[in-house]
C-alpha positions in Angstrom: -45.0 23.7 44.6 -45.3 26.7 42.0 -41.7 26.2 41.3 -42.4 22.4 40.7 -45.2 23.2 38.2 -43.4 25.6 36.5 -40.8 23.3 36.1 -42.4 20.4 35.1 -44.0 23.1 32.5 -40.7 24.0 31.1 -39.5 20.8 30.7 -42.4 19.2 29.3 -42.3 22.8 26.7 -38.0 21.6 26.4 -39.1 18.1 25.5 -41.5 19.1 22.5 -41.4 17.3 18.7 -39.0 20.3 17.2 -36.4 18.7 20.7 -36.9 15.4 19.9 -36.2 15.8 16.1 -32.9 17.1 17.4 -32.5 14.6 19.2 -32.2 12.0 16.1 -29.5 10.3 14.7 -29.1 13.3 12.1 -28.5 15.8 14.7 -25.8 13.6 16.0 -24.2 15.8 14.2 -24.7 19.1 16.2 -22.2 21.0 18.4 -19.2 21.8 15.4 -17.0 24.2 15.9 -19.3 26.0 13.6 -21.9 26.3 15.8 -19.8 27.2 18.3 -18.3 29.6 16.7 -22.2 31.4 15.8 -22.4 31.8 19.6 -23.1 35.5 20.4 -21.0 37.3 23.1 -24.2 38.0 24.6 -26.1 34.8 24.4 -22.7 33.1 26.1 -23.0 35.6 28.5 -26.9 34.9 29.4 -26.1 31.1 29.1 -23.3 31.6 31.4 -25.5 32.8 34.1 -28.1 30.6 33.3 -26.0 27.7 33.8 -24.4 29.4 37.1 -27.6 28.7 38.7 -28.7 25.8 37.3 -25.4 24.2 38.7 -26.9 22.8 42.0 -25.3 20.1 43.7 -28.4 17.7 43.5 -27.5 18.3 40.4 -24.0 17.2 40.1 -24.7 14.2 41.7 -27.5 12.6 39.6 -24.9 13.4 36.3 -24.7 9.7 35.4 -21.4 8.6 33.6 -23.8 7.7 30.5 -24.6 11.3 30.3 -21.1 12.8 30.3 -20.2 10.8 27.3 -22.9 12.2 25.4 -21.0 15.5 26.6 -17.6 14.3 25.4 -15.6 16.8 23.0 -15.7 14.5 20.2 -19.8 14.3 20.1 -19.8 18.5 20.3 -18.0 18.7 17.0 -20.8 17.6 15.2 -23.4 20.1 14.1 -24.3 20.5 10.3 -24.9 24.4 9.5 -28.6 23.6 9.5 -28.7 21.8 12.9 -26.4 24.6 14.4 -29.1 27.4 13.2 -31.9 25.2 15.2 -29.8 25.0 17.9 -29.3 28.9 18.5 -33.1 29.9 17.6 -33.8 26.9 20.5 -31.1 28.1 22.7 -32.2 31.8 22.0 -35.8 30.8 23.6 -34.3 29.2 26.4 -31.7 31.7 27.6 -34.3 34.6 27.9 -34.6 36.2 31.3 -37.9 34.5 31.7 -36.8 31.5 31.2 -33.6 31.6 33.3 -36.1 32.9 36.1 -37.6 29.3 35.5 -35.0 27.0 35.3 -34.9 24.6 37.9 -31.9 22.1 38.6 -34.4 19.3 37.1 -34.8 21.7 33.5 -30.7 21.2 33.4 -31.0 17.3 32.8 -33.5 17.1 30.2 -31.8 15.1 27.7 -30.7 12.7 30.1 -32.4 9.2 31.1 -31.5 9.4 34.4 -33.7 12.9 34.3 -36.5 11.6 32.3 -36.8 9.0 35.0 -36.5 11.2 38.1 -39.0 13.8 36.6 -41.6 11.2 36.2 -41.2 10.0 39.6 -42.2 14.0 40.4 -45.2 14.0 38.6 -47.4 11.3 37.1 -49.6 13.9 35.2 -50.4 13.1 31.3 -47.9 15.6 30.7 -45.1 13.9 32.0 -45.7 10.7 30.3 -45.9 12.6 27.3 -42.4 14.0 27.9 -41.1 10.2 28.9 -42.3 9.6 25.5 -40.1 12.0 23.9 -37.2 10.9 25.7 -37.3 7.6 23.9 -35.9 9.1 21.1 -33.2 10.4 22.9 -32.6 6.7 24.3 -32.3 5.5 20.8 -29.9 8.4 20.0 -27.7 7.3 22.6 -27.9 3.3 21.4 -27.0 4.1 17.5 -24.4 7.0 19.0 -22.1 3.9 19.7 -22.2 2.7 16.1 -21.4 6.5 14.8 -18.4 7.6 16.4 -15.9 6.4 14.1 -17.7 8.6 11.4 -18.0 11.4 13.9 -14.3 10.8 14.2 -13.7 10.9 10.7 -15.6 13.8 9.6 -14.6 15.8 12.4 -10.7 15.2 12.0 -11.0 14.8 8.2 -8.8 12.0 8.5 -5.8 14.1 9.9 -2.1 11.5 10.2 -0.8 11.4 13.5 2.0 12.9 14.2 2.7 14.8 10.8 4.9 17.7 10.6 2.8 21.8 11.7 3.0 22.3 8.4 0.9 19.6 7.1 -1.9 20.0 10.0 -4.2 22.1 8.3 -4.9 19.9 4.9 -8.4 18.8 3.4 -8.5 15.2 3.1 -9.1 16.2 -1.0 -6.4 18.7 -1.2 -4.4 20.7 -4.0 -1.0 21.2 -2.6 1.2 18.7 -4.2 3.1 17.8 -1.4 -0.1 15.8 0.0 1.4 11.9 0.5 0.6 9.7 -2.3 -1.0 12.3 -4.0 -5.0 13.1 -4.1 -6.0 10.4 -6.3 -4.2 7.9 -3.4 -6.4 9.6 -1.0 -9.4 9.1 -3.0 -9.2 5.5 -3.4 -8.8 5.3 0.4 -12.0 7.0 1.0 -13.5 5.1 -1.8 -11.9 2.1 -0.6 -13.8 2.4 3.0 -17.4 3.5 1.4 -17.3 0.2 -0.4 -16.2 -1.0 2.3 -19.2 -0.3 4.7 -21.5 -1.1 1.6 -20.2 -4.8 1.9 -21.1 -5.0 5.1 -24.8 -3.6 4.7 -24.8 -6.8 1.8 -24.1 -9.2 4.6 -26.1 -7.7 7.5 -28.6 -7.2 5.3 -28.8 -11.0 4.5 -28.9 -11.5 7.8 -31.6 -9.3 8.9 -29.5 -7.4 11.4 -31.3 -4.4 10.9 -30.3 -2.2 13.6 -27.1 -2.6 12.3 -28.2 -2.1 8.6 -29.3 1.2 9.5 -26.4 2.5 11.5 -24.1 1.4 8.8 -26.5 3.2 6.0 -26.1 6.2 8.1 -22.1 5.8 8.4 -22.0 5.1 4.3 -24.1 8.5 3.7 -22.0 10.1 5.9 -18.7 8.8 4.4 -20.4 9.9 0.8 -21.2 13.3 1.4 -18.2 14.3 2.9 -16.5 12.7 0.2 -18.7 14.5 -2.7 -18.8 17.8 -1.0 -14.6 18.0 0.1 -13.9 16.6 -3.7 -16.3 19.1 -5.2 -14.9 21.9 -3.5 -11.5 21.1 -4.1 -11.8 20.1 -8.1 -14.1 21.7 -10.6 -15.6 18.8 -11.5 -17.6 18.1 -14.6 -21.3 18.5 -15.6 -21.9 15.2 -16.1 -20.2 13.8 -13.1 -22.2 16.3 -11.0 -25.4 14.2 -12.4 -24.5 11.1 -10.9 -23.3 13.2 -7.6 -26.5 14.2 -7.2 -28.5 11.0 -7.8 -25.9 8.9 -5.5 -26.5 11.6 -2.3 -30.2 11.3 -3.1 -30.0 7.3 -3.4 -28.1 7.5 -0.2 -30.4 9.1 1.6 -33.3 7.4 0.3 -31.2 4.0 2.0 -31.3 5.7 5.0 -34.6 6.7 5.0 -36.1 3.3 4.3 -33.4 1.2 6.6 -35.1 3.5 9.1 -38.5 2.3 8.9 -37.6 -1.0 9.6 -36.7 -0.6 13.2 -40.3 0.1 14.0 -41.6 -3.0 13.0 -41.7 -7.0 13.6 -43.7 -7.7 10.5 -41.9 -10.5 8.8 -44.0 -9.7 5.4 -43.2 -6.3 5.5 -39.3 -6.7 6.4 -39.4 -9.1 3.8 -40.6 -6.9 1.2 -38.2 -3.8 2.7 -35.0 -6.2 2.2 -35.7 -7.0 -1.6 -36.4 -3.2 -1.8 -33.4 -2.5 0.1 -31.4 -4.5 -1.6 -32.0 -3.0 -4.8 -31.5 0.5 -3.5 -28.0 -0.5 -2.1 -26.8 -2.4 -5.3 -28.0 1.0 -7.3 -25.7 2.8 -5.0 -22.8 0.6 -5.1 -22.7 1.2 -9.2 -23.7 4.8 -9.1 -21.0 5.0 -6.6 -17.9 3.2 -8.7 -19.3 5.1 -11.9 -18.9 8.1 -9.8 -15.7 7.3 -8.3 -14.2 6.0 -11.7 -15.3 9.4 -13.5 -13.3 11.3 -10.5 -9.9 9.0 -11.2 -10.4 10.0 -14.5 -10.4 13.7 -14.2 -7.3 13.4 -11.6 -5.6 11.7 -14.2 -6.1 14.2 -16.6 -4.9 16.5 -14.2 -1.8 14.6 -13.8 -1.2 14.0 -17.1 -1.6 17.1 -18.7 0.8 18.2 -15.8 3.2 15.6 -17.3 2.9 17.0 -21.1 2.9 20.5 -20.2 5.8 21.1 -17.5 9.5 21.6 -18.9 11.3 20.2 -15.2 12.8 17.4 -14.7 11.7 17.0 -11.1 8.0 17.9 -11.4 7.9 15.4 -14.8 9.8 12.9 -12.3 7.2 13.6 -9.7 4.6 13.0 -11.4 5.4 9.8 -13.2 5.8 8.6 -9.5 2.6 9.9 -8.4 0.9 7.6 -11.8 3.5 4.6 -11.0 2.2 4.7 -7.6 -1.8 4.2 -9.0 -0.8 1.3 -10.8 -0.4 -0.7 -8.3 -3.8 -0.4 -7.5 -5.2 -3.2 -9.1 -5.9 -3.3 -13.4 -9.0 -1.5 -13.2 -7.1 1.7 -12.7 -4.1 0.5 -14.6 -7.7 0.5 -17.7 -8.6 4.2 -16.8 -5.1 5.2 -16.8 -4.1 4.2 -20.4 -7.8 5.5 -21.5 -6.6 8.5 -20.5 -3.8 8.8 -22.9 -0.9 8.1 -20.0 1.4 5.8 -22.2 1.6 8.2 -24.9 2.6 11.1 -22.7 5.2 8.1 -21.4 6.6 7.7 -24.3 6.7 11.2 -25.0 9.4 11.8 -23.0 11.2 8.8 -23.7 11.8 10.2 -27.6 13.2 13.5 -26.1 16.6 13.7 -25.5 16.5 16.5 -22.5 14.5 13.8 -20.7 17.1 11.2 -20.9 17.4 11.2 -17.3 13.5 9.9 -16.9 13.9 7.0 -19.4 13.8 4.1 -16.7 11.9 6.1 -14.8 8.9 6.6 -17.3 9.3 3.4 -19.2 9.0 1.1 -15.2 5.5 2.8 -15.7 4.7 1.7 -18.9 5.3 -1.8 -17.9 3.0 -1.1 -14.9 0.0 0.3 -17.6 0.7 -2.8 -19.7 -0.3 -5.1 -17.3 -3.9 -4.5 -19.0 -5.0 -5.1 -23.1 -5.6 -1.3 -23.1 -2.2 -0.5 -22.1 -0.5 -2.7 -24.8 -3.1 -1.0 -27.3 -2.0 2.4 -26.4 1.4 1.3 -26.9 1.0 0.0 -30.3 -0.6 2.9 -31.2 2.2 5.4 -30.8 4.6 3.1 -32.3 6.0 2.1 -28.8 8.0 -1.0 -30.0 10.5 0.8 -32.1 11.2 3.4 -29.1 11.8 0.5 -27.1 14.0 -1.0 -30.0 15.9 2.0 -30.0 16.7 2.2 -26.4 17.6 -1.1 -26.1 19.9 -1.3 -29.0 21.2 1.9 -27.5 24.7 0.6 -25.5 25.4 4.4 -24.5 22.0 4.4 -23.0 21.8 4.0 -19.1 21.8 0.4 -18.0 19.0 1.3 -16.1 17.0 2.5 -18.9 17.7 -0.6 -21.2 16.8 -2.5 -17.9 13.0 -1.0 -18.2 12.8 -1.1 -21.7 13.4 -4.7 -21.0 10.6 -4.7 -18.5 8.1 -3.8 -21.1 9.0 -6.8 -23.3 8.6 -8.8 -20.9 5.0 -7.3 -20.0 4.0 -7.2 -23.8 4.6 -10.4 -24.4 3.6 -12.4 -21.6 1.5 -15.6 -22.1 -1.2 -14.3 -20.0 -2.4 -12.0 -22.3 -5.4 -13.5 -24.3 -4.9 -10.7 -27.2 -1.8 -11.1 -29.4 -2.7 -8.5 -32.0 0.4 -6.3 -30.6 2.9 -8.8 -32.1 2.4 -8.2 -35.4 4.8 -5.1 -34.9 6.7 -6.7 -32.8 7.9 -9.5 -34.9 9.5 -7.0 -37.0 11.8 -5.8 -34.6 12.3 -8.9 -32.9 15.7 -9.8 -34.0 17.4 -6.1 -32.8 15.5 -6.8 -29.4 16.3 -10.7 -29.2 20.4 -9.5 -29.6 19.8 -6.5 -27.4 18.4 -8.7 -24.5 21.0 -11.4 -24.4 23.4 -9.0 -24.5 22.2 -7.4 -21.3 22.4 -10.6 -19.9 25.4 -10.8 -20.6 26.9 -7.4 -19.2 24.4 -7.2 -16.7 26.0 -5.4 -13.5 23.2 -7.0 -10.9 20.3 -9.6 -10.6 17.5 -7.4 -11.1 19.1 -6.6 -14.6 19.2 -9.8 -15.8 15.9 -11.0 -14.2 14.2 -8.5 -16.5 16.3 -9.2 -19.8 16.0 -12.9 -19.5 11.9 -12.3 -18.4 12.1 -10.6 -21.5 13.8 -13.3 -23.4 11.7 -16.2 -22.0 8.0 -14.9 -23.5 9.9 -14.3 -26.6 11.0 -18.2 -27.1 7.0 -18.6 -26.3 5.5 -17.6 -29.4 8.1 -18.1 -31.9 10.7 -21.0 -33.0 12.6 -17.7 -34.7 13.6 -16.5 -31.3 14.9 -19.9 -30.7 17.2 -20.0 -33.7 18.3 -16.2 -33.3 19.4 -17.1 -29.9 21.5 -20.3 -31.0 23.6 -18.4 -33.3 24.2 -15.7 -31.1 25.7 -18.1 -28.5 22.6 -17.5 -25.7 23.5 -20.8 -24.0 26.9 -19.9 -23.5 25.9 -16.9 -21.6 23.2 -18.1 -19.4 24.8 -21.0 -18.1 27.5 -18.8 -17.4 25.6 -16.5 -15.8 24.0 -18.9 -13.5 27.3 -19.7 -12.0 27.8 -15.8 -11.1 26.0 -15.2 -8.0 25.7 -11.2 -8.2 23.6 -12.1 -11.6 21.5 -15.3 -10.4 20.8 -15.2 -7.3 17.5 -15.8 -6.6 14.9 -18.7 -7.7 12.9 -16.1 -10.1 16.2 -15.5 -12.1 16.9 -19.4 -12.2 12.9 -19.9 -13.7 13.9 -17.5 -16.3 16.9 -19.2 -17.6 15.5 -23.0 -17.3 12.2 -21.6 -19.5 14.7 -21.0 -21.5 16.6 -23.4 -22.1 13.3 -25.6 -22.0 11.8 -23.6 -25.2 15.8 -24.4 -26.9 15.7 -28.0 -26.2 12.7 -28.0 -28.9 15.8 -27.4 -31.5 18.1 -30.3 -32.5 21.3 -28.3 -32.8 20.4 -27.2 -28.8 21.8 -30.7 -27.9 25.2 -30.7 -28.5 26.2 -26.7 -27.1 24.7 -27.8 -24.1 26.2 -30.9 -24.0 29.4 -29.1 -24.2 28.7 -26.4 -21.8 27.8 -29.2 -18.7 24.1 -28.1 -19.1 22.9 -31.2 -17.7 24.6 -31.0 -15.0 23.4 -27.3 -14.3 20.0 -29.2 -15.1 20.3 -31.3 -12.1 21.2 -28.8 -10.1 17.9 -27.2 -10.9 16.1 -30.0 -9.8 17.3 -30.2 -6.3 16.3 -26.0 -6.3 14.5 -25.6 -3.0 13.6 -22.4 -1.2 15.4 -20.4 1.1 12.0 -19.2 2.9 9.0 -19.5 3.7 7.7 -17.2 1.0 4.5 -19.0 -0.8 6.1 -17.5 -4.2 9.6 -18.1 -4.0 8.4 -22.3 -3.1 6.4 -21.6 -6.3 9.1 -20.5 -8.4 11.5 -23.8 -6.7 8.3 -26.0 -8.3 8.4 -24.1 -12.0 12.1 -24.5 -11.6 12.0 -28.3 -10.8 9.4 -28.8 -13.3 11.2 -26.8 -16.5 14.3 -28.5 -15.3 12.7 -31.9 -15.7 11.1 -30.9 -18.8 14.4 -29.7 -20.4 16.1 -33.2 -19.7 13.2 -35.0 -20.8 13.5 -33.5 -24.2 17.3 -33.6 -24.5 17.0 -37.3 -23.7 16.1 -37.6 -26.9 20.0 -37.3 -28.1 21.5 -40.9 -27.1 24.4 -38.7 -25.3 22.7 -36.6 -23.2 21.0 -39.3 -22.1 24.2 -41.3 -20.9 25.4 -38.6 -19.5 22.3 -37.4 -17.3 22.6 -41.7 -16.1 26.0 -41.3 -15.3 25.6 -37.9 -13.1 22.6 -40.1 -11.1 20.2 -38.4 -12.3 17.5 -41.3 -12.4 18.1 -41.4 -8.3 17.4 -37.8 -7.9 13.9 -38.1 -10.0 12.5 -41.4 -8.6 13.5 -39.3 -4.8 11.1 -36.5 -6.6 8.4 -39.2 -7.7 8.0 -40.5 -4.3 8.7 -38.1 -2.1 6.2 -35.6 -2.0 8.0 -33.2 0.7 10.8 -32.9 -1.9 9.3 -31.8 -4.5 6.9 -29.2 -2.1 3.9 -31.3 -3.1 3.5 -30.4 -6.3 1.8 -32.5 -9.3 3.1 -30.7 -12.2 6.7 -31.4 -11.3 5.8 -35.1 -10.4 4.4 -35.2 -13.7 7.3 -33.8 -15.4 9.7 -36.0 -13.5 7.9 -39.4 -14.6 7.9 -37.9 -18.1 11.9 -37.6 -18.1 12.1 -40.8 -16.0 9.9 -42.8 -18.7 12.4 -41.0 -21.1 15.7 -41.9 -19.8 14.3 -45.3 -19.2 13.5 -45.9 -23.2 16.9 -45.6 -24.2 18.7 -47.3 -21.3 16.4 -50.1 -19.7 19.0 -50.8 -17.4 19.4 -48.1 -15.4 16.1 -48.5 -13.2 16.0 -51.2 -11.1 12.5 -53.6 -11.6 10.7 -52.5 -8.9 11.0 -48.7 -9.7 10.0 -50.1 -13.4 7.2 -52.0 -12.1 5.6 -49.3 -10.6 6.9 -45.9 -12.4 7.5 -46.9 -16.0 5.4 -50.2 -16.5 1.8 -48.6 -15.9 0.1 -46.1 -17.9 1.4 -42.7 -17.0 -1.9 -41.8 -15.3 -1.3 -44.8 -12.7 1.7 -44.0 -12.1 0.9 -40.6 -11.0 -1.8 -41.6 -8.8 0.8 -43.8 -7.2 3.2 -41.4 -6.2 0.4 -38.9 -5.4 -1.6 -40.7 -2.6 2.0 -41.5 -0.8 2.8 -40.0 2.5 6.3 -40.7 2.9 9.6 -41.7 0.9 10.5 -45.3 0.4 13.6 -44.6 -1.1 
C-alpha cells in the first residue's frame, strides 16, 4: 500500500502544469536529435537503469498501439532547443536515485491514456482527478499530432529528395553550393509556394468555421515560416529592411496561432463570430507581409545571380547562370517583373555585344524573350538600346542560326498584340526594314520548324501594326517564300507554324498588289487547304491553333474575293462546298464561332460577285438574312445537313 501511495504521489508530482505545458502542441516538437544529443553519459546511464526496472511485464502489456505511435522515430525528432533544455532539467529530477527507488510500473505510463485511465481506477482521491485533468491535454496532443506530421516530416528531413546521390545528402533546403537542382531561388518558391498554400486553406476553413482544423493548419503555416526565415537567414545575409518584415511576419504568425487557439475552448457563436473577423484580418496581414517578404528575398537572389552573371569571365558559369534565370521565368510574370527590376536584361545584353561570348547569344537572348513577356522587360530593353543589338545579330548571316533564331524570338515578344503599351515601337520602327528583310530571309533558309516558327512569329506582329511591313514584304518576294515553305514539311510542320503564315498572308490581302502574286503562286488553293486544317491530337492548343487557322484562312479569301479572279478561281476549286460544310457543321469546324463567323463572311463574299454558285436554299438561309441570323442559325444546329 506504501508503494501505491508513493506511486500515485509521483505520478500525480509527473503530471503537474510545467508536464502538461510539454505536453502541448508546441512541444510536439521535442525529442530532435538535439536533445538527444545533450544526453549526458551519466544521466543515460541512470535512465538506463531506471527504465530496466520500470520494464514489468504488466507493463508491456497495457502499451496500447496508440501509445507506440506517439513513440515512433519520426515524433522523437522534434524538440526545439528550448523544449530539449525542459526536457533534461525534468528528466534530471526524475532519474535521481530517489526517484528511481519510487518508480513503479504505473509512473512508466504517465503520458499515456490507457494509464491515465488505469490509475484512476486505483485511486479515486482528489489527486487523481486532478492528474486525469492534466492528461486531457495530452489527449488533445495526440488529436492535433495527426494533423502535424507532415510538418514534423518536413522540418525534420528538411525536405531531403529520395534517392539523390551521398554527395547531395547533407544539403539545407536554402543552400549555397551551386550544384543544388534548380538553383536556391527554385527552392524558395517551392517553400513559398506551400506556405501560401496552407494559408489558402486557413481562408476556406476559416469560412467554414472548421476551427480545429483552422488551428492545426495555423500551427503547420508558422511552422513552414520559421523554418523558412531562420534556414534562409542563415544561409544569405539578408538585408536590414527585409529583417523588419521577418520579424513582424513570425510575430503575426504566432499571434494566428495564439488566437486560432482560443477558439477551441469555446461554443460562443458571438465570440467565434467576432474571433473570425479578427482572424481573418490577422491571416490577410500575413499573407501580404508574407509575399512582401518573399518578393524582397527573390530580389536579393537575383542580385546574387546577376552580379554572378556581370562579374564571372567563364563561359560555363555565365551559361549556368543564364539557365538558372531562364529557369525563374517560367514562373509566372510576377517574377519575370522582379527579374527585369533588377537589371537582368541589361546584363543579357551585355553579353550579347561581346564577341568572346558569341557562344551564349541564343542562349542569353531565349531569356530575354522570357523577361519580355512583362511591360518592364520591354522597358529595360528599350533602355539599353536593345533593338539595334537585335538588328545587328539578325542581319548578321555569319552569326549562328541559332542565335538569329532568338533574336527572332524577341521580336516576336516585343511586338506582340497583347501588350497594352506600344511606347517601345517608336525605336523599333526605325530599324524595321533591316529586321523585316532579316526575318523573311530566315524563313527562307531556315534548316528546321522551330526556326521558322519564330521568324515568321516575328513577322506576323510586325504586319499588325504597320501597312509598311506589308509593302516591305511584297517587294521582297515574302509570298513566294512562305507558300513555298508550307509545302516543305521539315519547315511547316505543325498547326502553330501554319497560324503564322495564314496571319500573314491575312494582314497582305489588305494590299491590292497582294492579289495577283498569290494568284500566281496557287495561294488559294493553299488557302483551302487551310481550311480543312484539323488537329492531329487531343491537345486543347493545337485544336485552338486548327480554329485560328480555319478562321485567318477564311478571312484571307474573304478579302481576296474582292479581285473578280480570285473569286472564280476559289468557285472553281469548290470552295463554296467546303464553307457551307464549316457553316453547318459544327464538329468540323471544332465548334467554334469565330471561324463560323468568318466563313459566312467569305461565303456572303463569294456569293456577291457570283450569285450562281450557291444553290437557293443555302441562299435563303446563309446569305439572305442579316449576318446575325445567319449565325444564330448555324450555331443552335447539332448535326450536318449537308
Amino acid at each position: 500500500m506504501d508503494t501505491d501511495r508513493m506511486a500515485s504521489h509521483q505520478s500525480s508530482r509527473m503530471a503537474s502544469p510545467q508536464s502538461s505545458r510539454m505536453a502541448s502542441p508546441q512541444s510536439s516538437r521535442m525529442a530532435s536529435p538535439q536533445s538527444s544529443r545533450m544526453a549526458s553519459p551519466q544521466s543515460s546511464r541512470i535512465a538506463s537503469r531506471q527504465s530496466s526496472r520500470m520494464a514489468s511485464p504488466q507493463s508491456s502489456r497495457m502499451d496500447s498501439p496508440q501509445s507506440s505511435r506517439m513513440a515512433s522515430p519520426q515524433s522523437s525528432r522534434m524538440a526545439s532547443p528550448q523544449s530539449s533544455r525542459i526536457a533534461s532539467r525534468q528528466s534530471s529530477r526524475m532519474a535521481s536515485p530517489q526517484s528511481s527507488s519510487m518508480a513503479s510500473p504505473q509512473s512508466s505510463r504517465m503520458a499515456s491514456p490507457q494509464s491515465s485511465r488505469h490509475s484512476s481506477s486505483v485511486s479515486s482521491s482528489p489527486m487523481s482527478r486532478m492528474h486525469s485533468l492534466q492528461v486531457d491535454s495530452v489527449q488533445r496532443w495526440m488529436e492535433d499530432l495527426r494533423h502535424m506530421t507532415e510538418v514534423e516530416c518536413m522540418c525534420v528531413l528538411q525536405a531531403k529528395a529520395i534517392g539523390v546521390e551521398e554527395d547531395a545528402q547533407g544539403e539545407l533546403i536554402v543552400a549555397t553550393r551551386d550544384h543544388v537542382a534548380r538553383d536556391n531561388l527554385q527552392t524558395l518558391l517551392r517553400r513559398a509556394l506551400v506556405v501560401s498554400t496552407e494559408l489558402g486553406k486557413m481562408f476556406q476553413r476559416l469560412e467554414k468555421g472548421r476551427w480545429q482544423r483552422v488551428h492545426s493548419t495555423a500551427v503547420r503555416a508558422n511552422c513552414h515560416v520559421r523554418s523558412l526565415v531562420h534556414e534562409y537567414s542563415a544561409a544569405r545575409n539578408t538585408p536590414s529592411e527585409m529583417q523588419k518584415y521577418e520579424t513582424s511576419l513570425l510575430e503575426k504568425c504566432m499571434e494566428l496561432t495564439t488566437i486560432t487557439e482560443r477558439c477551441l475552448h469555446t461554443e460562443d457563436e458571438f465570440f467565434l463570430k467576432s474571433m473570425r473577423e479578427a482572424i481573418n484580418e490577422i491571416l490577410t496581414d500575413v499573407s501580404d507581409s508574407f509575399s512582401h517578404m518573399i518578393d524582397m528575398a527573390l530580389a536579393n537572389e537575383i542580385q546574387i545571380l546577376i552580379r554572378k552573371i556581370e562579374s564571372s569571365d567563364s563561359v560555363y558559369t555565365i551559361g549556368s547562370d543564364i539557365s538558372n534565370l531562364l529557369s525563374l521565368t517560367q514562373d509566372g510574370p510576377q517574377l519575370c517583373r522582379i527579374i527585369a527590376k533588377e537589371g537582368a536584361v541589361v546584363a543579357l545584353f551585355k553579353i550579347c555585344r561581346q564577341d568572346c561570348f558569341s557562344d551564349l547569344y541564343a542562349h542569353a537572348l531565349r531569356a530575354v524573350a522570357s523577361i519580355c513577356c512583362v511591360e518592364e522587360g520591354i522597358n529595360q530593353l528599350e533602355k539599353v538600346d536593345g533593338i539595334l543589338c537585335l538588328a545587328d545579330i539578325l542581319t548578321d548571316e555569319n552569326r549562328a542560326e541559332s542565335a538569329r533564331a532568338e533574336a527572332a524570338a524577341v521580336v516576336a515578344q516585343i511586338t506582340s498584340p497583347h501588350h497594352t503599351s506600344t511606347q517601345h515601337l517608336g525605336s523599333f520602327l526605325e530599324s524595321m526594314e533591316d529586321i523585316v528583310t532579316a526575318l523573311i530571309k530566315l524563313c527562307g533558309s531556315a534548316s528546321c520548324g522551330e526556326v521558322f516558327l519564330l521568324a515568321s512569329a516575328a513577322l506576323a506582329n510586325i504586319t499588325f501594326f504597320d501597312s509598311m511591313a506589308c509593302e516591305i514584304l511584297l517587294q521582297l518576294n515574302a509570298i513566294h517564300i512562305l507558300l513555298q515553305a508550307c509545302k516543305d514539311r521539315q519547315r511547316v510542320d505543325t498547326p502553330y507554324s501554319k497560324d503564322q503564315v495564314v496571319t500573314i498572308l491575312a494582314n497582305l490581302s489588305v494590299l491590292e498588289q497582294s492579289a495577283p502574286e498569290i494568284l500566281q503562286e496557287k495561294g488559294v488553293e493553299r488557302l483551302l487547304q487551310l481550311l480543312g486544317e484539323k488537329p492531329s491530337s487531343s491537345s486543347p492548343s493545337e485544336g485552338a491553333a486548327c480554329e485560328r487557322v480555319q478562321q485567318k484562312a477564311a478571312v484571307t479569301l474573304a478579302r481576296l474575293s474582292r479581285d473578280p479572279d480570285i473569286a472564280q478561281t476559289a468557285i472553281q476549286l469548290q470552295a463554296v462546298p467546303r464553307l457551307i460544310e464549316l457553316c453547318r457543321s459544327p464538329a468540323e469546324r471544332n465548334n467554334s464561332d469565330s471561324v463560323l463567323v468568318a466563313c459566312l463572311a467569305a461565303l456572303r463574299r463569294l456569293a456577291a460577285g457570283c450569285p450562281d454558285s450557291i444553290e437557293a436554299t443555302d441562299h435563303q438561309q446563309l446569305i439572305k438574312p442579316r449576318l446575325v441570323d445567319s449565325f444564330l442559325l448555324c450555331s443552335n444546329m447539332e448535326e450536318s445537313f449537308v
